[in-house]
RODREN-924019 format. One line per 8 residues: number of its first residue (from 1); their letters; for each residue y, z, x of C-alpha. Coordinates in steps of 0.1 Angstrom, whole numbers, always signed. Layout:
REM residues N
NUM) A) Y:Z:X  ...
***
This chain:
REM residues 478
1) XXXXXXXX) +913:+1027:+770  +913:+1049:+797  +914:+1090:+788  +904:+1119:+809  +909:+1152:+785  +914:+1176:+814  +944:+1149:+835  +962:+1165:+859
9) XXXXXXXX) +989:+1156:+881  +994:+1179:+909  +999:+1168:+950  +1010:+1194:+970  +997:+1180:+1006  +984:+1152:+1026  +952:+1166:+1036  +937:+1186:+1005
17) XXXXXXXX) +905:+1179:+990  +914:+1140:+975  +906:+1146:+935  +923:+1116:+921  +940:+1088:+925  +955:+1054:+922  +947:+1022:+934  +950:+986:+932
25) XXXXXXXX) +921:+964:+942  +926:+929:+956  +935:+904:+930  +938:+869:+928  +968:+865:+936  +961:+881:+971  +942:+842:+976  +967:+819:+963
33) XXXXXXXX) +994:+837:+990  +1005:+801:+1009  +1016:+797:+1042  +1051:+787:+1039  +1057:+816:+1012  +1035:+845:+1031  +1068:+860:+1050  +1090:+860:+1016
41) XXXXXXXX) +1059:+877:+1000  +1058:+900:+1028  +1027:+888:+1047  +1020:+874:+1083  +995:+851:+1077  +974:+839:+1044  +940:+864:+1043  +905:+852:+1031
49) XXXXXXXX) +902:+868:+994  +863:+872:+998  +861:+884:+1028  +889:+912:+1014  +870:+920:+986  +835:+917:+995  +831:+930:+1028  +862:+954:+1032
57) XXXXXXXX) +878:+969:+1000  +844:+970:+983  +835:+995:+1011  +866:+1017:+1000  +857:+1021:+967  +825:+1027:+970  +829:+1062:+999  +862:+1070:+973
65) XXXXXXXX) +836:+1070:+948  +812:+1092:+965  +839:+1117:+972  +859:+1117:+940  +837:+1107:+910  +796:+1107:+928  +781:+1101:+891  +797:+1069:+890
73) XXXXXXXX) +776:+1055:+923  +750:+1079:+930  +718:+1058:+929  +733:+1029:+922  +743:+1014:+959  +715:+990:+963  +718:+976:+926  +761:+975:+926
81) XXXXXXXX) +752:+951:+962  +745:+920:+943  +770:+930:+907  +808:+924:+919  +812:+935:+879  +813:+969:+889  +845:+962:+910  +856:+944:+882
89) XXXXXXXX) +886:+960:+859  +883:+934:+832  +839:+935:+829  +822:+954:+806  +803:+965:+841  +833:+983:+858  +833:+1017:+872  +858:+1032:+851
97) XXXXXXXX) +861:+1061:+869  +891:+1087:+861  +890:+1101:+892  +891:+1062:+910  +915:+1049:+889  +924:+1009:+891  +965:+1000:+878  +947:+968:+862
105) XXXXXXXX) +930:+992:+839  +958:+1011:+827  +975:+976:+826  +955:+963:+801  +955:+997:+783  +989:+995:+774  +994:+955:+771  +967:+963:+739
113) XXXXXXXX) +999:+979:+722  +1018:+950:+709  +1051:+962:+708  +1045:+971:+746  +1030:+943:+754  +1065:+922:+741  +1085:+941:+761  +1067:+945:+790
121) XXXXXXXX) +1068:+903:+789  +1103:+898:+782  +1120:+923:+811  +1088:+899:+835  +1101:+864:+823  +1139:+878:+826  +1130:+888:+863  +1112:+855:+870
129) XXXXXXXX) +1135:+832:+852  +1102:+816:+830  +1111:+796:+801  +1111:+808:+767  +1082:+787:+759  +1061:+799:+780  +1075:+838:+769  +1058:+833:+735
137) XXXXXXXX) +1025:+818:+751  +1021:+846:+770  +1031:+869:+741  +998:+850:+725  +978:+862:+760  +946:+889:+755  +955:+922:+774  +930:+909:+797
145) XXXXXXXX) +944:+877:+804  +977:+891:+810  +975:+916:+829  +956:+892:+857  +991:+867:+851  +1011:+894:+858  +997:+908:+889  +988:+870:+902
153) XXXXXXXX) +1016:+850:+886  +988:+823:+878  +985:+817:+837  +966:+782:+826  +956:+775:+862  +997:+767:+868  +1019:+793:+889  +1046:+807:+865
161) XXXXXXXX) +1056:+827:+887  +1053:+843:+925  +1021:+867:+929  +1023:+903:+940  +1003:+907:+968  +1013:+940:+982  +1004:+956:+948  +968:+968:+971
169) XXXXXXXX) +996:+990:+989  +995:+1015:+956  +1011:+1044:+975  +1043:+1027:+986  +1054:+1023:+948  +1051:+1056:+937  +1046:+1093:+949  +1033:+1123:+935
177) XXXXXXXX) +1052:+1151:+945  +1039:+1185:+928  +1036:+1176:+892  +1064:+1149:+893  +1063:+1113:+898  +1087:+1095:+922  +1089:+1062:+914  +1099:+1034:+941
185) XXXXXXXX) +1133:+1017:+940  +1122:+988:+963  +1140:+969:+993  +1127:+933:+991  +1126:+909:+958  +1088:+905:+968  +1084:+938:+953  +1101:+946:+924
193) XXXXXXXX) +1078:+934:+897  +1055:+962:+912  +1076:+987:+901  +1088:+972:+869  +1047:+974:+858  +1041:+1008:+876  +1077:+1022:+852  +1057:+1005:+820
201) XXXXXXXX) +1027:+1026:+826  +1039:+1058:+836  +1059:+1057:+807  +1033:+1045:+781  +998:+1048:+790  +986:+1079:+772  +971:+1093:+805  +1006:+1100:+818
209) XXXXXXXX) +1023:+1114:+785  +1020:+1152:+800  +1045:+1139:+826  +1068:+1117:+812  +1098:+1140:+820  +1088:+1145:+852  +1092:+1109:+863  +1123:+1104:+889
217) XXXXXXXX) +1137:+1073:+890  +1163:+1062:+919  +1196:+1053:+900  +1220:+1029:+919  +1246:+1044:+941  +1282:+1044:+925  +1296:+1037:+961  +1274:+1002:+953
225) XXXXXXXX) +1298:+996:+921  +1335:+1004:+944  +1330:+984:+974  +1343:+947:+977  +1325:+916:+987  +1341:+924:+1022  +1325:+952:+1029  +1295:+963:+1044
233) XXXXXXXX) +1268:+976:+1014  +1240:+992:+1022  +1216:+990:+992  +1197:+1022:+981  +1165:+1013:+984  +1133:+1041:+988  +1100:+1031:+991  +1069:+1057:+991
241) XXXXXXXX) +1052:+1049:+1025  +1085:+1066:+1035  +1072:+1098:+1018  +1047:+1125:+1030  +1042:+1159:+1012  +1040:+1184:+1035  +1029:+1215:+1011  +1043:+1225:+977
249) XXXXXXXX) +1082:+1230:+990  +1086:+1207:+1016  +1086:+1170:+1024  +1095:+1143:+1042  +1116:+1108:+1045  +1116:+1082:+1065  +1147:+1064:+1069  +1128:+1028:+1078
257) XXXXXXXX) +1134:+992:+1073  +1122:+1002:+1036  +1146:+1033:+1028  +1182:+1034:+1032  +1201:+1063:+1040  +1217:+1063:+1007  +1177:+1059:+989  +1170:+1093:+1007
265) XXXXXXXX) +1199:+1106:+1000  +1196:+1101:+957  +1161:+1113:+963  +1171:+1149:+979  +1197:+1152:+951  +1172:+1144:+922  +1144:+1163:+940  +1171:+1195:+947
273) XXXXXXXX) +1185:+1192:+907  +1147:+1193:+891  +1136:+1222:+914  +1106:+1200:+929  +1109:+1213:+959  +1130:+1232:+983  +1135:+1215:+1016  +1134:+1178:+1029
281) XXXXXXXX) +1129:+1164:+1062  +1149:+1126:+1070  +1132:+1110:+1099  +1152:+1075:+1111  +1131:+1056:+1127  +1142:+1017:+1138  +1147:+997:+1110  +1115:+972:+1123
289) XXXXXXXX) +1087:+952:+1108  +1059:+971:+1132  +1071:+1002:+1118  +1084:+992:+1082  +1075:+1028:+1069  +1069:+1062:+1080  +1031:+1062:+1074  +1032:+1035:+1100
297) XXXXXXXX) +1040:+1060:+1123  +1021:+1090:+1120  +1000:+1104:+1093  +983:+1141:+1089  +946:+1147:+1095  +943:+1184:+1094  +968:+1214:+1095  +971:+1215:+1129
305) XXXXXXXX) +963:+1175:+1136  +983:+1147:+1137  +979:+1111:+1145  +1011:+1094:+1157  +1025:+1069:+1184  +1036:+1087:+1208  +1064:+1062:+1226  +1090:+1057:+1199
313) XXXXXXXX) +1098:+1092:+1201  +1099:+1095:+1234  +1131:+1102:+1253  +1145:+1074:+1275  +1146:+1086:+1308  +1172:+1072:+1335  +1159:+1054:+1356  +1179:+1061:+1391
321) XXXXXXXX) +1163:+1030:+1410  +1175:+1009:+1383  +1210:+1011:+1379  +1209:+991:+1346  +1199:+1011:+1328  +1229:+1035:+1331  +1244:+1010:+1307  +1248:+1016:+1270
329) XXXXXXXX) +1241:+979:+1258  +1207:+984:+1277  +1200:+1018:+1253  +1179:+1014:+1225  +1205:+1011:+1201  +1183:+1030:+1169  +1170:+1055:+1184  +1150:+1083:+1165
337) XXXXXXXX) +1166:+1109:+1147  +1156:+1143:+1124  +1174:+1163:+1099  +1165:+1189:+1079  +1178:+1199:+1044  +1175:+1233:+1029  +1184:+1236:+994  +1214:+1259:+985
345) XXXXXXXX) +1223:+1258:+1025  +1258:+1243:+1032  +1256:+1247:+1068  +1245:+1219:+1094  +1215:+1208:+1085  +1184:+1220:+1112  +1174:+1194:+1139  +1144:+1184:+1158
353) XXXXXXXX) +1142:+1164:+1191  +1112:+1151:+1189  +1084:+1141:+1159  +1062:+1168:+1178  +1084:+1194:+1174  +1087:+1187:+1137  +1046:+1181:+1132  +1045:+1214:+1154
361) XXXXXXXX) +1064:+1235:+1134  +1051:+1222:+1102  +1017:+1233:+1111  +1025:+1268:+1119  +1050:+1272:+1098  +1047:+1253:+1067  +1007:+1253:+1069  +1004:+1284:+1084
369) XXXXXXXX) +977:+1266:+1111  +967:+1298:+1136  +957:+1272:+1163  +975:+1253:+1186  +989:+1217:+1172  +966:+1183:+1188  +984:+1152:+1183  +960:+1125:+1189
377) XXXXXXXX) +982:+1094:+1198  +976:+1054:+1193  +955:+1036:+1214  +950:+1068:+1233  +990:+1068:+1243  +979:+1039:+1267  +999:+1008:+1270  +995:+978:+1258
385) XXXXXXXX) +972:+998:+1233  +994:+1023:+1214  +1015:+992:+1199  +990:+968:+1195  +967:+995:+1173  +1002:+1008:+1156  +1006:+972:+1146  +974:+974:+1129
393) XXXXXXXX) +975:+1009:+1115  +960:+1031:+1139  +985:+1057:+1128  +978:+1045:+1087  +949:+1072:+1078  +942:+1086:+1045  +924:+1118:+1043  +897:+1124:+1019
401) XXXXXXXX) +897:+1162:+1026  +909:+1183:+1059  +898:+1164:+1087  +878:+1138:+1071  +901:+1106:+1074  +894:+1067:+1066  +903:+1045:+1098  +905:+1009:+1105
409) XXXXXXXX) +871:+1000:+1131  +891:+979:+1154  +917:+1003:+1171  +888:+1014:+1196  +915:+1037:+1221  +927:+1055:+1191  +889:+1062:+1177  +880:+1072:+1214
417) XXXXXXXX) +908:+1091:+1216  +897:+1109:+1181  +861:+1119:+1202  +878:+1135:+1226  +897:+1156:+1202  +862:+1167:+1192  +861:+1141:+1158  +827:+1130:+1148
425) XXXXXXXX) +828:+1090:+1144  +807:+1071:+1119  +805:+1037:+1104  +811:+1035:+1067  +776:+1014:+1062  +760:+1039:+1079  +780:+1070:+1057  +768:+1053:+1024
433) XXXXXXXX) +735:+1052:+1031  +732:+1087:+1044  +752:+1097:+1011  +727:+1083:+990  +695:+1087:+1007  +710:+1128:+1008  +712:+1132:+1044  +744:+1142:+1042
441) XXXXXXXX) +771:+1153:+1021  +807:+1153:+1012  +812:+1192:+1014  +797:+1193:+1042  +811:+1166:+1065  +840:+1178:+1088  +860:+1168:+1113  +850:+1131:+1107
449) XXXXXXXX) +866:+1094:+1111  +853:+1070:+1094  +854:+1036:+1104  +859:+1009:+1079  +861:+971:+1086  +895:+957:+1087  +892:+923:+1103  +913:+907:+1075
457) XXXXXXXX) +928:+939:+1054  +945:+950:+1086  +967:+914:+1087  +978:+924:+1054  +998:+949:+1072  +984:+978:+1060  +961:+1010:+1064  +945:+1034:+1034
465) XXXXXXXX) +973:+1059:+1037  +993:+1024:+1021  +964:+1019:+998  +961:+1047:+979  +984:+1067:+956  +971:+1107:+952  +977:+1126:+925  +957:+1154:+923
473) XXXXXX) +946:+1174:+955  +939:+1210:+962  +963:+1231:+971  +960:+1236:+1013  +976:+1270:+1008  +957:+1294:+986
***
């Protein structure tokens, strides 16, 4: 079983030094997604599993490795080339790392506690409708066995039941805000056995016992329970690409195609009541499939950096030559919107115009940045390029430390527009090997994208912001 005496949960940023976190390698049940099933599972197009693994993820875990937990890889790149054990949860050859941790490890960790393990079945097999029969064989399961049938559905080479391929997008189930855990209440069916496993472990693997009252859970609005089959209801749904932690008292929501207004409304009430933290920002942004979730549309590289598409937020201008457009029904009809909510304040809440008068103001002011605010925009803010690299995550970064930031290789106008914001752009091949051979180092690499491949992660529909769940960073403010 997983331990790590010295645990701690504590995020209070996007963009301090990465120390640990979650994540959720590709499984199975990422290869058995079929074409007439890939949009109710929340996917384009079926992906090629090796291809995933092999020449894309494997890559992530190794520089995540290197930054988080080096003693795990250091000298061992050429040998771990040719041993997929090492990426293995289940083989006695796995990482293990407590810094790098994989769910299917603390999956199996607490399916080894039988009384665990029977519940954890039962509340599946209620959700999936499986037959009692098949309950009890499954009850009968090793830890290891089960854990792969209830991430991939597959059990005795038969589908029970449906996989869960957006399990690789960790972050989007949970979020660690400060020392709490905010746990996702999700919008589509194709994702709720996610958070049913995700609930299990927080609540009984060991690792998280510290924390166990500092777990949030979204309750179901009571306006849910009064209204009539006539009405309009509009679920409360939050999901955690909706959520960024700006520092220790602020953060942000993103009202999306994901989170409902009434999600991010029990989430500033539960934040608010357990003093987590002391203002939240609600961006709406259209309720979309290219934009799903908030990360889609901008994530933080430094203090005073963003990376963002630039044209939802822009304001429509009239056009005079065309008198069209003086109509309403020609107006976007969901356009942007952002409020900001002060805890204790029962005035109006504080609004900004634009997302660069928000990112502005939260780099001076919540981040204390002394220099002036660079937004670096998708596809270098050039159409067609700014939506066709949003659409595959050009906006989707994850930051290993201030300024150094994981990118997919294929949006070239963003990474040229990165160069001319003075970045420093390197291949991840190319990183590793100058990691291990010592030519350079992780404290010492700044202002840095690296490139990773993406030619079938990216049609997954997401980037490593979506991949990665962070619970322990350094504090950006000292």
């Amino acid at each position: 079983m997983l331990t790590a005496p010295d645990f701690i949960i504590s995020n209070s940023s996007e963009i301090g030094d990465l120390q640990c976190l979650l994540i959720h390698s590709p499984d199975i049940g990422l290869g058995k997604v079929v074409p007439n099933k890939a949009q109710d599972w929340l996917f384009e197009d079926i992906v090629h599993l090796d291809t995933i693994r092999r020449k894309e993820y494997d890559y992530y875990v190794k520089v995540l490795l290197y930054f988080l937990d080096a003693d795990k890889i250091k000298g061992k790149l050429a040998a771990i080339e040719s041993d997929r054990d090492f990426f293995k949860p289940s083989k006695a050859g796995f990482h293990n790392s407590s810094k790098v941790i994989e769910f299917q490890t603390l999956l199996i960790d607490i399916l080894s506690e039988q009384t665990v393990k029977e519940k954890l079945v039962s509340a599946v097999c209620g959700m999936e409708n499986v037959t009692y029969h098949l309950q009890q064989q499954l009850n009968d399961a090793s830890a290891v066995e089960l854990a792969k049938t209830l991430l991939s559905g597959f059990f005795n080479q038969q589908f029970l039941f449906a996989p869960i391929p957006n399990f690789i997008f960790s972050r989007d189930v949970a979020v660690a805000i400060n020392r709490y855990l905010l746990i996702a209440k999700p919008a589509k069916q194709a994702r709720l056995r996610e958070t049913l496993l995700v609930r299990y472990i927080f609540f009984n693997h060991p690792l998280f016992s510290a924390y166990r009252d500092n777990i949030i859970e979204i309750p179901e609005s009571i306006e849910a329970f009064l209204e009539t089959a006539d009405e309009s209801h509009e679920p409360t749904t939050l999901e955690c690409g909706d959520v960024m932690v700006v520092n220790h008292n602020h953060i942000l929501i993103g009202c999306s195609e994901r989170t409902s207004t009434r999600g991010a409304n029990a989430a500033i009430q539960l934040l608010f009541e357990k003093d987590v933290v002391e203002k939240v920002t609600i961006i709406k942004i259209p309720q979309k499939r290219n934009f799903m979730h908030l990360d889609t549309v901008f994530t933080q590289v430094k203090r005073n950096v963003w990376v963002l598409l630039k044209s939802l937020f822009d304001l429509e201008e009239v056009d005079l030559n065309n008198p069209i457009s003086h109509f309403g029904d020609t107006k976007p009809k969901e356009s942007p919107e952002i409020l900001q909510f002060t805890k204790g304040k029962t005035d109006s809440p504080r609004r900004f115009v634009k997302l660069e008068e928000l990112l502005d103001d939260i780099s001076h002011n919540d981040l204390q940045s002394a220099e002036p605010t660079q937004f670096i925009y998708s596809g270098n803010n050039q159409f067609p390029y700014d939506s066709r690299e949003q659409w595959t995550d050009s906006c989707n970064l994850l930051a290993l430390k201030e300024g150094v930031v994981l990118a997919y290789d294929r949006n070239d106008k963003t990474v040229e527009a990165f160069e001319q914001n003075g970045f420093n752009i390197i291949k991840v091949a190319d990183l590793l090997q100058k990691l291990e051979s010592g030519e350079l180092s992780v404290d010492t690499i700044k202002d840095t994208v690296i490139l990773m491949p993406s030619a079938e992660l990216s049609r997954a529909r997401g980037g490593f912001h979506c991949m990665s769940m962070p619970l322990l960073r350094t504090p950006i403010l000292k």
